[in-house]
C-alpha positions, 0 to 999 in steps of 0.5 A, a space after each residue: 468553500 466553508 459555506 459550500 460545506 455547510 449548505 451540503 450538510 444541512 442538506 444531508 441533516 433534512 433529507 435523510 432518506 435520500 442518504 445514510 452518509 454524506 462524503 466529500 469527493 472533491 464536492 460532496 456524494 450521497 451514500 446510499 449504502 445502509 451502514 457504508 463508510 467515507 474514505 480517503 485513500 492515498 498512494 505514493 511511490 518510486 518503483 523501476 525507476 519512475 514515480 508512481 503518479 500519487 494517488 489520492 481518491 475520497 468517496 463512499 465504499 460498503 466495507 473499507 477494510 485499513 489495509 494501510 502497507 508498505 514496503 522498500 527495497 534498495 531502489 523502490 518504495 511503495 506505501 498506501 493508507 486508508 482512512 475510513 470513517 463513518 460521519 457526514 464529510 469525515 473524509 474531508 479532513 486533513 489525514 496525518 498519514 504515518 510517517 516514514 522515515 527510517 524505523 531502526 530495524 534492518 534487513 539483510 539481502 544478497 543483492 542479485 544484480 551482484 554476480 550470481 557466483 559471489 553476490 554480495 550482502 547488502 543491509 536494508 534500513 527499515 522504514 514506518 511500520 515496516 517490521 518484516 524481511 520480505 521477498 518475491 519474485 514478480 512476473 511482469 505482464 509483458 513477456 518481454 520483460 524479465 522476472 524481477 525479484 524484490 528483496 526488502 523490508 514491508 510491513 505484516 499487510 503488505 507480507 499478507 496482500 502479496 501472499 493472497 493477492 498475487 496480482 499488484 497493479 502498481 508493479 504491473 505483474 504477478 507477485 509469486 514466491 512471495 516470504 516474510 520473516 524477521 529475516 530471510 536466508 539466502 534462496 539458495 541456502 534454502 535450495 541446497 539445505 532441502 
């Protein structure tokens, strides 16, 4: 493997204009973009009851933009890092991703599976980066699914993503009425207080 490596950068050091960037995508990818970046980019999860399959994916990109986020709830959690670089074969190098692992800070939630006359509050443990109360509603793409609304703690990227891109793959529906803050009052409260 180490003389396979080497072998490709030699490659890219003589024949530089065939590439500006040289990534590693599981073998190697000339990057033909003037001023493009190598990334890695990991995903894992557990969200409606099923581990999202982790995903893993290396390879050339013309901006790579560190939108690292998470965010959990009592049930489900999601986190997703990039890491960009701009060398040959930076992505090839083992990531030290961000831990996750309970961070001290908490959210407090009515939990709505609880009856709606009398629901009960429920205290979230913060985990990572994770620094905001969050909350939306999610409308799934198939109509027979009911909306789901997520209560929890993400981090302030993914607070923005949700507010600004509505549309999430991993939860296979359409983030709306999405809030963050360092805490949250009950949706009702709001409703009855104007």
């Amino acid at each position: 493997m180490k003389a396979f490596l080497s072998i490709c950068l030699l490659l890219a050091l003589f024949l530089p204009e065939v590439a500006n960037l040289v990534c590693y995508n599981g073998y190697f990818s000339f990057c033909k973009i003037d001023n493009g970046f190598c990334f890695q980019h990991y995903v894992d999860g557990f969200l409606n009851g099923s581990s999202v399959n982790s995903d893993f994916e290396m390879e050339c990109a013309t901006n790579c933009p560190s939108t690292n986020y998470s965010f959990s709830t009592l049930e489900d959690y999601l986190k997703s890092n990039i890491y960009c670089c701009q060398t040959h074969f930076c992505n090839n190098a083992q990531i030290d991703w961000p831990g996750y692992g309970f961070n001290g800070l908490k959210c407090q939630f009515y939990d709505a599976s609880d009856s709606k006359d009398c629901p009960k509050l429920r205290n979230l443990r913060c985990r990572g980066d994770e620094t905001r109360c969050f909350e939306f509603v999610l409308v799934h793409n198939d109509s027979s699914v009911p909306d789901k609304v997520y209560n929890g703690c993400a981090t302030p990227t993914f607070c923005e993503l949700a507010r600004t891109s509505p549309y999430y793959d991993y939860l296979s529906g359409t983030i709306t009425e999405a809030r963050c803050g360092d805490t949250l009052p009950h949706r009702k409260r709001l409703n009855n207080e104007g």
